[in-house]
C-alpha positions in Angstrom: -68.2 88.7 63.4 -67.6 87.3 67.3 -64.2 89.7 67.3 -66.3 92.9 65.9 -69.1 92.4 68.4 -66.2 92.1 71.2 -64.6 95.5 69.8 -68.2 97.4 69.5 -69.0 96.1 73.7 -65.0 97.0 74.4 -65.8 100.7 72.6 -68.9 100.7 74.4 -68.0 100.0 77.8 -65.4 102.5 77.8 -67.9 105.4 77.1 -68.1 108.2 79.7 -72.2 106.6 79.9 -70.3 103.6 81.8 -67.9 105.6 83.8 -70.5 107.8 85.1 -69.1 109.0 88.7 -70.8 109.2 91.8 -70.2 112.7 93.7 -70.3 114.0 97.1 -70.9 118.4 96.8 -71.2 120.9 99.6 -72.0 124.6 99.6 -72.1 127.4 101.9 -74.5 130.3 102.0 -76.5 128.7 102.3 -75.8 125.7 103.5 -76.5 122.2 101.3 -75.1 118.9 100.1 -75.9 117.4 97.3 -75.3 113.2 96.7 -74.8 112.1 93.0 -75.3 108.1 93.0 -76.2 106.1 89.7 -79.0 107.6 88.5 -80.0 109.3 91.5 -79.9 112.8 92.6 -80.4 113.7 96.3 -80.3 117.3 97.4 -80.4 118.5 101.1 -80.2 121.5 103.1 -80.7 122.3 106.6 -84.6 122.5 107.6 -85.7 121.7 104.1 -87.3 118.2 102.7 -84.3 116.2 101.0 -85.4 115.8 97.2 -84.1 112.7 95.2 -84.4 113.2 91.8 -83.8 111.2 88.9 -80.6 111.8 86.6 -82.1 112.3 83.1 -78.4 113.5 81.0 -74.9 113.3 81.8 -72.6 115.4 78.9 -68.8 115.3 79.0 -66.9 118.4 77.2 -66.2 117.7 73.6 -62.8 116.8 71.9 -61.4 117.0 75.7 -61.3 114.2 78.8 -64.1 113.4 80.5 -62.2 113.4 83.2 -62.7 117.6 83.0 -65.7 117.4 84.0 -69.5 117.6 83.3 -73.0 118.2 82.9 -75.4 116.5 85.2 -79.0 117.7 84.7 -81.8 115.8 87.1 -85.4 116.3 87.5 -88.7 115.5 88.7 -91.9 116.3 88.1 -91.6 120.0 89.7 -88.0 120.5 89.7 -85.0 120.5 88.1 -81.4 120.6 88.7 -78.7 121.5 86.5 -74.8 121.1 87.9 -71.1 121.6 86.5 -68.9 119.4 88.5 -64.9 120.9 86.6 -62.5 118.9 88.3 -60.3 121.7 89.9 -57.9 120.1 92.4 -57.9 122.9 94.9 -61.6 124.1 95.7 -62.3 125.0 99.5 -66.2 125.7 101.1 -65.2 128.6 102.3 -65.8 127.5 106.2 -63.1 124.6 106.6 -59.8 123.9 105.5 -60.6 121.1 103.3 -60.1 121.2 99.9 -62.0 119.3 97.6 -60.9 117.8 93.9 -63.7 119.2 92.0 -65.8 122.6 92.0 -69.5 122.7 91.5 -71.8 125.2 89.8 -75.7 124.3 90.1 -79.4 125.9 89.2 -81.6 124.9 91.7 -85.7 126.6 92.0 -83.8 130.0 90.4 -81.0 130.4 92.4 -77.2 129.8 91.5 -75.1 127.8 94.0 -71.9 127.3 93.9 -69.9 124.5 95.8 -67.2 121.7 95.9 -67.4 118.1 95.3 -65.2 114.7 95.9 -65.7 111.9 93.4 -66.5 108.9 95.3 
């Protein structure tokens, strides 16, 4: 029974739920960052009121790595935020010459933004 229970925690622990990644993503016109920490979501933009909202579902692709990519869909009370992070290896913000490992794809108050991201 003791070594089952080990297994099922082992199994369990190694879920993409436990290897949930934090995220730094930036975008360009126009301009805004957003912070993926726990289960925190923090979106800011030049002259606008940072929003933290509260990661409600994390999905990983199915029958692939979860290292692909995902689904991160936050919300509050009067907003919600949908993102892709796709781990891409070569995605650039368009105004610098860094290059970021992952590319971003988010729905924020009806408008598409598109953007890069580190894992941190």
């Amino acid at each position: 029974m003791k070594k089952a229970l080990f297994a099922w925690i082992c199994v369990m622990m190694a879920s993409p739920a436990f290897a949930a990644k934090n995220y730094k993503c930036v975008g360009t016109e126009p301009f805004w960052n957003i912070s993926v920490v726990g289960d925190s979501l923090k979106v800011g933009a030049p002259g606008e009121q940072d929003m933290t909202l509260k990661i409600t579902q994390r999905l990983y692709p199915q029958g692939m790595s979860e290292s692909v990519g995902e689904a991160i869909i936050a919300q509050d009370e009067k907003t919600s935020v949908h993102m892709i992070v796709r781990e891409d290896g070569k995605c650039n913000d368009g105004m610098s010459d860094k290059l970021y490992s992952r590319e971003v794809w988010v729905t924020l108050n009806n408008k598409l933004l598109v953007g890069c991201c580190d894992a941190n």
